[in-house]
C-alpha positions in Angstrom: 170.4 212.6 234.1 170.5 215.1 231.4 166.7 217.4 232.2 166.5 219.1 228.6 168.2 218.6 225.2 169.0 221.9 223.0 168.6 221.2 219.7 170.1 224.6 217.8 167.6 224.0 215.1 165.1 225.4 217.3 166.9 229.1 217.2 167.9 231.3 214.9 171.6 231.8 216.3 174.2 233.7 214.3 178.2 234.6 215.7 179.5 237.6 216.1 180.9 239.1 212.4 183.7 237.3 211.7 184.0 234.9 214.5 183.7 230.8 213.8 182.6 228.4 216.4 184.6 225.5 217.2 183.3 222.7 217.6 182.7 222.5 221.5 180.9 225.8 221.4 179.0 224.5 218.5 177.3 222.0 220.5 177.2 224.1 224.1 173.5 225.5 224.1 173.9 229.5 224.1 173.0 231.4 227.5 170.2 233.9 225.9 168.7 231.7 223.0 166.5 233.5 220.3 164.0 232.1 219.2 162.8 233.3 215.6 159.3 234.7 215.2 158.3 231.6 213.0 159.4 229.3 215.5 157.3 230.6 218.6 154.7 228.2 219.2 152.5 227.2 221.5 150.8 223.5 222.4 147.3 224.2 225.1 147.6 220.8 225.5 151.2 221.2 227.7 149.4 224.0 229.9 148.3 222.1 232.5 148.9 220.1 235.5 144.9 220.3 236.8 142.9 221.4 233.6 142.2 225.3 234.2 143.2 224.7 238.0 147.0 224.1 237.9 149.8 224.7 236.0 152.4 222.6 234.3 155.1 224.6 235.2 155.1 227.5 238.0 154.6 228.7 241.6 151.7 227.7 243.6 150.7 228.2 246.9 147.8 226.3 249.2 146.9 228.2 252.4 144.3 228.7 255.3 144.7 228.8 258.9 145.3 226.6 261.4 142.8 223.1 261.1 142.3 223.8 257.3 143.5 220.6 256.3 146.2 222.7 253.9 148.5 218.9 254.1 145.7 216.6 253.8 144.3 218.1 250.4 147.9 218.8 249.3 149.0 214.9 249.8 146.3 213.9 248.1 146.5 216.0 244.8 149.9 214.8 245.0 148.8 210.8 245.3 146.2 211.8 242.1 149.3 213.4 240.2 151.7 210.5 240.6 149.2 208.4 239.1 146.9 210.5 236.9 142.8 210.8 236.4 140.5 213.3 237.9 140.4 216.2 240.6 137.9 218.3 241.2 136.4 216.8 238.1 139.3 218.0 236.0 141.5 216.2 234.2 145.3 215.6 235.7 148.0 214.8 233.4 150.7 212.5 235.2 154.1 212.3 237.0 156.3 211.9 239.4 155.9 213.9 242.4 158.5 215.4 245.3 156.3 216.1 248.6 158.6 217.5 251.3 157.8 218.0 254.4 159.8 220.4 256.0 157.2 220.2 259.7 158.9 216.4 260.0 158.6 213.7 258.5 156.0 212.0 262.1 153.0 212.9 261.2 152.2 212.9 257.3 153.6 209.3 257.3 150.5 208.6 259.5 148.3 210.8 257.2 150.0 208.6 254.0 149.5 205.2 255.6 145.8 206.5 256.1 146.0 207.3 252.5 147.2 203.9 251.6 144.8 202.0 253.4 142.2 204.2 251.6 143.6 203.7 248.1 143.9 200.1 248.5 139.9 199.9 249.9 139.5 201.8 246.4 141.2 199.7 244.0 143.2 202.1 243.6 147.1 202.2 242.0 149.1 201.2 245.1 152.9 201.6 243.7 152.9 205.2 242.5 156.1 207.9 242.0 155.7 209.7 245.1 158.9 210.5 247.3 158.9 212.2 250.5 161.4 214.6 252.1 161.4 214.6 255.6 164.4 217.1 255.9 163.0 221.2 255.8 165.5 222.9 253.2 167.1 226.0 253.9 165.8 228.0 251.0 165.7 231.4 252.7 168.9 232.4 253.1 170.8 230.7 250.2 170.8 228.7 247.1 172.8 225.5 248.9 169.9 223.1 249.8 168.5 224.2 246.6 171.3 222.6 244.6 171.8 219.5 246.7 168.2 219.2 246.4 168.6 219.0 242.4 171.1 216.7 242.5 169.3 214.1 245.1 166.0 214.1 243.3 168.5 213.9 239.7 170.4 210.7 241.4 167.0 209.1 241.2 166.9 209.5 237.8 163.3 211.0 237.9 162.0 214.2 236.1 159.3 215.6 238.8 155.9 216.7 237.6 155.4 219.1 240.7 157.1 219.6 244.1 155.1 220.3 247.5 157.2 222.5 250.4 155.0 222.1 253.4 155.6 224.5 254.6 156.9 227.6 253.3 157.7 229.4 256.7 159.7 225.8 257.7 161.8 226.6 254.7 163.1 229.8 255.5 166.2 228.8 257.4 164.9 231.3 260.3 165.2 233.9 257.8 162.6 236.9 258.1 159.0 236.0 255.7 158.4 239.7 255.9 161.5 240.5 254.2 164.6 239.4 252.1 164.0 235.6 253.7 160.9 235.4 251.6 162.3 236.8 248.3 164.9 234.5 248.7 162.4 231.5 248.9 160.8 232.8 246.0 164.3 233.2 244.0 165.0 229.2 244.8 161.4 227.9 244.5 161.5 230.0 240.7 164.8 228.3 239.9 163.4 224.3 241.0 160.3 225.3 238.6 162.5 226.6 236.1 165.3 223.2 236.3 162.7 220.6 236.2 159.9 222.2 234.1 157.6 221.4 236.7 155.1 222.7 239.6 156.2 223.7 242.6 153.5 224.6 245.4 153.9 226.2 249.0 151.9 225.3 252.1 151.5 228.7 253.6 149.3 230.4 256.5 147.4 233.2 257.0 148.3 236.2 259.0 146.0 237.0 262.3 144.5 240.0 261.0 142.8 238.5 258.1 141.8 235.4 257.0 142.0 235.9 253.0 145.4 237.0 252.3 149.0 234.8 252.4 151.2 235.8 255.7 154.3 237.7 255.4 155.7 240.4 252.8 154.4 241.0 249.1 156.9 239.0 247.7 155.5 235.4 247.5 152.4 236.6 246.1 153.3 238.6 243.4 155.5 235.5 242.3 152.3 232.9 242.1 150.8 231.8 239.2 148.0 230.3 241.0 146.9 230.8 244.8 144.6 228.8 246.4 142.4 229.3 249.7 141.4 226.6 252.2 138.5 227.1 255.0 137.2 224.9 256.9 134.9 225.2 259.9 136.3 223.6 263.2 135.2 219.5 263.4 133.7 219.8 260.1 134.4 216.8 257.2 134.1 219.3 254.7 136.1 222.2 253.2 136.4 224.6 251.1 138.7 225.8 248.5 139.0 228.6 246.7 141.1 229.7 243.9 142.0 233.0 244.3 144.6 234.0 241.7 145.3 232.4 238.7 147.1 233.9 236.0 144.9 234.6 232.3 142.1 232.3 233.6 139.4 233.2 235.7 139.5 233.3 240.0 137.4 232.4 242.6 136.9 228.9 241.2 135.4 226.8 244.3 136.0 223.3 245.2 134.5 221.4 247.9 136.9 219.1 249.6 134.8 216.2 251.6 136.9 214.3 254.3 137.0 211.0 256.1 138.4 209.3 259.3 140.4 206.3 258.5 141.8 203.8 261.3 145.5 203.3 260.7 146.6 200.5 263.0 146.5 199.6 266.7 149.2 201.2 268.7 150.8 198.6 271.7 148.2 198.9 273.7 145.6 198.2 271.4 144.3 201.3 271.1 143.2 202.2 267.3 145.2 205.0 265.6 143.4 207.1 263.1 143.7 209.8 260.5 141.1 211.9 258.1 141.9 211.4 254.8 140.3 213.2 251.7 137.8 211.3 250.3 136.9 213.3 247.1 137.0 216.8 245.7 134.3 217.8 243.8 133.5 221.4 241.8 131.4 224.1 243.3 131.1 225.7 246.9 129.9 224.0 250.0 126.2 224.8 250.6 125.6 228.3 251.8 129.2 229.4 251.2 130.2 232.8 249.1 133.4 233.4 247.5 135.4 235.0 250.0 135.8 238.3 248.9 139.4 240.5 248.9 139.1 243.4 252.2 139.0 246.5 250.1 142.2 248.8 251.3 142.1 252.3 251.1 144.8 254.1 248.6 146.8 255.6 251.2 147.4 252.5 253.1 148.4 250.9 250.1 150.5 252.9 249.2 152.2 252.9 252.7 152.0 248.9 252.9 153.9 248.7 249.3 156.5 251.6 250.9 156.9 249.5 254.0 157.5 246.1 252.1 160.1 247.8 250.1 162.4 249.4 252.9 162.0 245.8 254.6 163.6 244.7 251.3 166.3 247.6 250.6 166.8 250.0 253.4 170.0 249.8 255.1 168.2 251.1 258.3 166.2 247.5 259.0 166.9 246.3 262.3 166.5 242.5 263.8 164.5 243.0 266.7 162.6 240.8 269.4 159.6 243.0 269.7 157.7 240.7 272.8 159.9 239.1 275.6 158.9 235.7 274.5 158.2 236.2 271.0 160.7 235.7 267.8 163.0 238.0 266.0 161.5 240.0 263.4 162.9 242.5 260.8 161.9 246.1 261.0 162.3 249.1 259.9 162.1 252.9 261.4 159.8 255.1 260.8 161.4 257.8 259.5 163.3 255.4 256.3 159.1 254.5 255.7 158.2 257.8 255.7 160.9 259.5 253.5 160.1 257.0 251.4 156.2 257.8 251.3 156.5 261.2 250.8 158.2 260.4 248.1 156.2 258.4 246.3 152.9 260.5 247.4 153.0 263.2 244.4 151.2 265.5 246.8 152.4 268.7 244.8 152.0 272.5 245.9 149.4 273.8 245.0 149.0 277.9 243.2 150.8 280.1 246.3 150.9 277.4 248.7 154.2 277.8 250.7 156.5 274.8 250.8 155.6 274.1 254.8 151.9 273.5 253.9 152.6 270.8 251.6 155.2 269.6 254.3 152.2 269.8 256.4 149.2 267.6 254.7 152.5 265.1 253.5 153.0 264.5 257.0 149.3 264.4 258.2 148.8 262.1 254.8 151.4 259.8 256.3 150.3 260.0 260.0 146.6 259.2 258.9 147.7 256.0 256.7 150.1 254.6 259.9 147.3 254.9 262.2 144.6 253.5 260.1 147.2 250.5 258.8 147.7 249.9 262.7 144.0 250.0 263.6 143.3 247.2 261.0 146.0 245.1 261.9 147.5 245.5 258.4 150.6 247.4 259.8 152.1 246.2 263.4 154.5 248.9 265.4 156.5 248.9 268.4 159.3 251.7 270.1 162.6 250.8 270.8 165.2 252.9 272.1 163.0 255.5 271.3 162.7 254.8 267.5 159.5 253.6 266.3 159.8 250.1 264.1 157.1 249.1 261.6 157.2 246.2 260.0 154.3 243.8 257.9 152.2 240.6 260.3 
């Protein structure tokens, strides 16, 4: 199936001085197109996905903690792309959809039977384009599953409207999320975006230490074009959502997501078998609810979180390490690469007769402060190993 067709009238594309193009490369679409200024244009009505909510084509990301019901709302967005109308009381424009669940494939065929049984209650379209994935792709460490994946969803001759990786930590191959294992999700979830011209959304978590903010390094977030916030109090049929980036429109947009138990079947025993399933979503916040508002971080630590992410990334000093007997392997990075690094990017400069050691002095004391404030708010995590202190992002 052939995704996109280049039609050269579109571009303003000379040769080089001198040089003629055959016929082959005549018709072979050029690497870098330019596009002349008279031939830029742009159509609001191929923006969106979810009017002013989702994007047509770009990176997404659902998360919350644990019991947030991240799969539940994300299935059913999914079920009300594949066959169009409202979400949220915004309009959704169509397609085929691509929900993979890289946790297994067990339970969210019991949370899309409950689904079904609940459409067909509704009247609701029955045979819609959704295709599951119960297989988790390795996109953390390569660009392998991300090709194979191309070429199964291309076999079915379908051009996907969005994508759902559920989760994003599943999908890491055991690579590290606080480090090059995340940018290399982020390099193969851009490409799938790019290929089809479509969404792709992430379910991700949230770290221990705060509630508000995606888990692992930087690298996912400053990639999103939309991120979006589930809470939900424990044995409550309600949630909320919150839309806390999204790019040239404006955030904290709330939704409130209202939920319902659904009996599946009757297991062997005749016991019944049931799921929750999402019953609407409507605009505005639950009742008594405030947008959730970002922890404000001092400049020093964020300087030092941004240094730390970066040497996690680049330095050749990061170390694999198992920081807890029964806990898993981590990347890291020592101190001292961080701190070089910091002082750095500080531009603490001498002051009028100030010797060199004093500014060696408050550089160090500026670094020492931001480590042990970072550490205190669980922003920053730390542990010694053969007598080398690692740092490394929660």
């Amino acid at each position: 199936m052939k995704i996109s067709q280049f039609d050269p009238r579109d571009y303003d594309y000379f040769p080089p001085d001198g040089e003629q193009l055959n016929g082959d490369a005549r018709d072979k679409p050029p690497k870098f197109p330019l596009i002349a200024w008279n031939n830029i244009e742009f159509n609001p009505n191929e923006e969106w996905r979810v009017d002013k909510v989702l994007p047509r084509i770009g990176l997404a990301a659902f998360y919350g903690g644990p019991g947030t019901v991240k799969t539940f709302v994300l299935i059913d967005l999914f079920r009300r792309i594949a066959c169009g109308g409202l979400w949220g009381g915004r309009d959704v424009e169509p397609g085929p959809v691509v929900y993979i669940a890289a946790e297994g494939g067990g339970g969210i065929k019991k949370r899309i039977k409950g689904l079904k049984k609940f459409i067909a209650e509704q009247n609701l379209p029955a045979n819609i384009p959704f295709y599951l994935i119960t297989v988790a792709p390795n996109f953390g460490t390569g660009e392998d599953d991300r090709v194979e994946l191309i070429q199964c969803i291309e076999a079915l001759g379908i051009q996907p409207a969005a994508i759902g990786i559920d989760t994003a930590a599943q999908s890491l191959g055991g690579a590290d999320e606080n480090g090059q294992g995340m940018a290399q999700l982020v390099i193969n979830g851009t490409a799938l975006f790019n290929y089809f011209k479509c969404l792709v959304v992430f379910v991700h978590h949230v770290p221990l230490s705060d509630d508000k903010r995606l888990r692992g390094g930087t690298n996912l977030i400053g990639a999103l074009d939309v991120s979006i916030l589930l809470e939900r109090e424990k044995g409550s049929m309600t949630a909320s959502l919150t839309v806390m980036k999204l790019k040239d429109e404006d955030d904290f947009q709330k939704f409130t997501v209202h939920l319902t138990r659904i009996v599946v079947c009757s297991d062997k025993k005749g016991r019944e078998v049931s799921t929750l399933v999402v019953e609407s979503v409507e605009p505005g916040a639950i009742e008594g609810s405030k947008a959730p508002q970002p922890k404000s971080i001092p400049r020093g630590q964020r300087l030092l979180i941004a240094v730390v992410s970066q040497a996690l990334s680049e330095d050749e000093t990061v170390k694999t390490i198992r920081p807890y007997a029964d806990g898993p392997l981590i990347k890291a990075v020592p101190d001292d690469a961080v701190r070089r690094r910091y002082y750095a990017r500080l531009a603490e400069k001498a002051r009028p007769g100030e010797p060199p050691q004093k500014l060696a002095d408050r550089q160090r004391q500026a670094f020492y402060t931001a480590v042990k404030e970072a550490l205190n708010a669980t922003i920053l995590i730390a542990c010694e190993q053969d007598e080398t202190r690692f740092l490394w992002l929660p």
